[in-house]
C-alpha positions in Angstrom: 0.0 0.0 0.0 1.1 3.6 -0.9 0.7 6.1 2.0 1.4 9.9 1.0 1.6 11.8 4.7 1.5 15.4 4.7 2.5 17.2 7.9 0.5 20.4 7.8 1.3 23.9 7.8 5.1 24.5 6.5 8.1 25.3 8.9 9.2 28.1 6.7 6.5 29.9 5.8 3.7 28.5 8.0 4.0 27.6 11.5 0.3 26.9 11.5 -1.6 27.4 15.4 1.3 28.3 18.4 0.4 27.3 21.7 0.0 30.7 23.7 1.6 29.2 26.9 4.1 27.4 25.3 5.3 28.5 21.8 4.7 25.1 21.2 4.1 25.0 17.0 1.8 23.2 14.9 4.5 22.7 11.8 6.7 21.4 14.3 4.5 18.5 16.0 2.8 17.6 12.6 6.7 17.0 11.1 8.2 15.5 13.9 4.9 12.8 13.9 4.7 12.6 10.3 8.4 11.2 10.3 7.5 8.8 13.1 4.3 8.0 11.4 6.8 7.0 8.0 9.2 4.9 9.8 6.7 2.7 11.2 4.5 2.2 8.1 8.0 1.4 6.2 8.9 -0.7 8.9 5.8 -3.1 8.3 6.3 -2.6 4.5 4.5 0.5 3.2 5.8 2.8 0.4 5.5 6.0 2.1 6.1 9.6 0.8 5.6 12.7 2.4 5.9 16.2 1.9 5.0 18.9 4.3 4.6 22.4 2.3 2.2 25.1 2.0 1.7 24.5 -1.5 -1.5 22.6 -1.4 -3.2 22.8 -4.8 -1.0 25.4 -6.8 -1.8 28.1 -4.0 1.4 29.0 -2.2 2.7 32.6 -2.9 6.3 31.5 -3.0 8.3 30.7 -5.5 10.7 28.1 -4.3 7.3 26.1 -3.8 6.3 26.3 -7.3 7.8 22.5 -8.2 4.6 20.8 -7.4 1.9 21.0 -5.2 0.8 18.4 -2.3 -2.3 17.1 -3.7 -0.7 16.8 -7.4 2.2 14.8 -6.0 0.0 12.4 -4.4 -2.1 12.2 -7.2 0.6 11.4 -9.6 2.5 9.2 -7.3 -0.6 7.9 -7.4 -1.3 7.1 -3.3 -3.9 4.5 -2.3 -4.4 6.9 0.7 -3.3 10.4 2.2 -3.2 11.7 6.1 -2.6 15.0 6.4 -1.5 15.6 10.5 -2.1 18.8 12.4 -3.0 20.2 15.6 -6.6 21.9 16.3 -6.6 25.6 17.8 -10.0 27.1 18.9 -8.8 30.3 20.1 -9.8 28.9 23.8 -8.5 27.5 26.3 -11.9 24.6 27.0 -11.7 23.1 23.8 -9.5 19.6 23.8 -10.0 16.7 22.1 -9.5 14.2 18.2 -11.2 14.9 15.5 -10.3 13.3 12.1 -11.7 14.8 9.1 -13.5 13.9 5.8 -13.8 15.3 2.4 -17.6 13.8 3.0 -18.8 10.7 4.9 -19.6 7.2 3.4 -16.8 5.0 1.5 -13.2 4.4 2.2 -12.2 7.6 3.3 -14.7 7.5 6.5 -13.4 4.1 7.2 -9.7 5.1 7.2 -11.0 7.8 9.5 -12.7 5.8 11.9 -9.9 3.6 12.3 -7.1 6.0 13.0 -9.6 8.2 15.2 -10.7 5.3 17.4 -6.4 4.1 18.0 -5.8 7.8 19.1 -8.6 7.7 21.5 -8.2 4.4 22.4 -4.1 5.2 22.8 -3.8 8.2 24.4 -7.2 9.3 26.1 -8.2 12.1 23.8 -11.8 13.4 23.8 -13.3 11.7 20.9 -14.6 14.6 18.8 -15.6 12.5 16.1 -15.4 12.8 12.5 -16.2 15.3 10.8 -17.1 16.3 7.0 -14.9 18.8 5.7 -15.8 19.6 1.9 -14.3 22.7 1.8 -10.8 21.3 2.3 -7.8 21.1 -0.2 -6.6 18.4 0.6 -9.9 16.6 1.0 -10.8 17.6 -2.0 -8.2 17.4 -5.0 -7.1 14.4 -3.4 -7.9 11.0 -6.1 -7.3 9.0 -3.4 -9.7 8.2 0.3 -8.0 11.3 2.4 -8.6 12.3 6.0 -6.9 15.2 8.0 -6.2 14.2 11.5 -6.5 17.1 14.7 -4.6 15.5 16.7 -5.3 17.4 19.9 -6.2 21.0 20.4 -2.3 23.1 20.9 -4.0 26.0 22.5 -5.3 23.7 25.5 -3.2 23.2 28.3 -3.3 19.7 28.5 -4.0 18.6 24.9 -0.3 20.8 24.1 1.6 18.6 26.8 0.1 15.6 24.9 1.2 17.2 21.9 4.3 17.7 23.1 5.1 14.7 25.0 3.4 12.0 23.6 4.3 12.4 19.8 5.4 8.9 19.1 2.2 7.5 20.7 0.1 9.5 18.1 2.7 8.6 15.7 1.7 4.6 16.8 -1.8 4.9 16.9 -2.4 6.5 13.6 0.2 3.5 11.6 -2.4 1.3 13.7 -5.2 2.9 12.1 -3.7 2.6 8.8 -3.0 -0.9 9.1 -6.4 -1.7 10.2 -7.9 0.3 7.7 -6.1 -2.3 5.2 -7.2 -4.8 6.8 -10.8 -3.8 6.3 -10.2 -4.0 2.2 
């Protein structure tokens, strides 16, 4: 199976949501468990690729991202599936929890979903947000192939950051569990 992973937000030119306590980034958790997330699916045997950049669908302003954009390389690769890893921020300090999003619900997509929500949850303790349909989304949307976007915890709440911060290999673990039971499933 081919996995394309996409840490979101871009350490250059996109940091993404900043924990207000901590300084703790969003680029910075996302790429530190996307590459965790890749050495354990390769471990087991996937072909992973990943590519964290700003350029989503031919829509960054700079130039030095103007090679190719994140949805196009995972198209053309072609990926069976794409995860796109971030870090919710609700501008509050209440909100916590996982939510893993959808382009819209029903098929593979939703199932791949399900299955990397539920070992996050199940893992770590999380609130269980649910999924959620996301239409509007780049990457949910000029993706070819079933694509969620996983919140991993909100980086604005106090204990959801330390979680975030501490506990990235555990994310890393649960989602490669979810992905592996999602193959499973076909």
């Amino acid at each position: 199976m081919r996995v394309f992973l996409n840490p979101g937000h871009d350490l250059e030119h996109d940091s993404g949501a900043v924990s207000p306590v901590t300084g703790l980034r969003e680029c910075d958790v996302a790429a530190a468990v996307g590459e965790l997330v890749k050495g354990y699916l390769e471990a087991v045997g996937y072909e992973v690729r990943m590519w964290q950049s700003d350029n989503l669908n031919w829509d960054s302003d700079y130039a030095d991202r103007q090679d190719c954009s994140v949805c196009d390389c995972a198209n053309q690769w072609p990926a069976d599936i794409f995860v796109s890893i971030h870090c919710n921020s609700a501008g509050s300090t209440s909100a916590q929890g996982t939510e893993t999003l959808v382009h819209n619900m029903g098929g593979r997509a939703e199932r791949l979903a399900d299955c990397i929500q539920r070992q996050i949850v199940d893992s770590l303790g999380t609130v269980d947000r649910g999924l959620k349909e996301r239409p509007g989304l780049t990457v949910l949307r000029a993706t070819d192939m079933p694509a969620v976007l996983v919140e991993l915890a909100f980086i604005d709440n106090e204990d959801d950051a330390e979680l975030l911060r501490d506990n990235q290999d555990d994310f890393a673990r649960a989602i490669a569990r979810g992905v592996t039971d999602y193959e499973q499933m076909l």
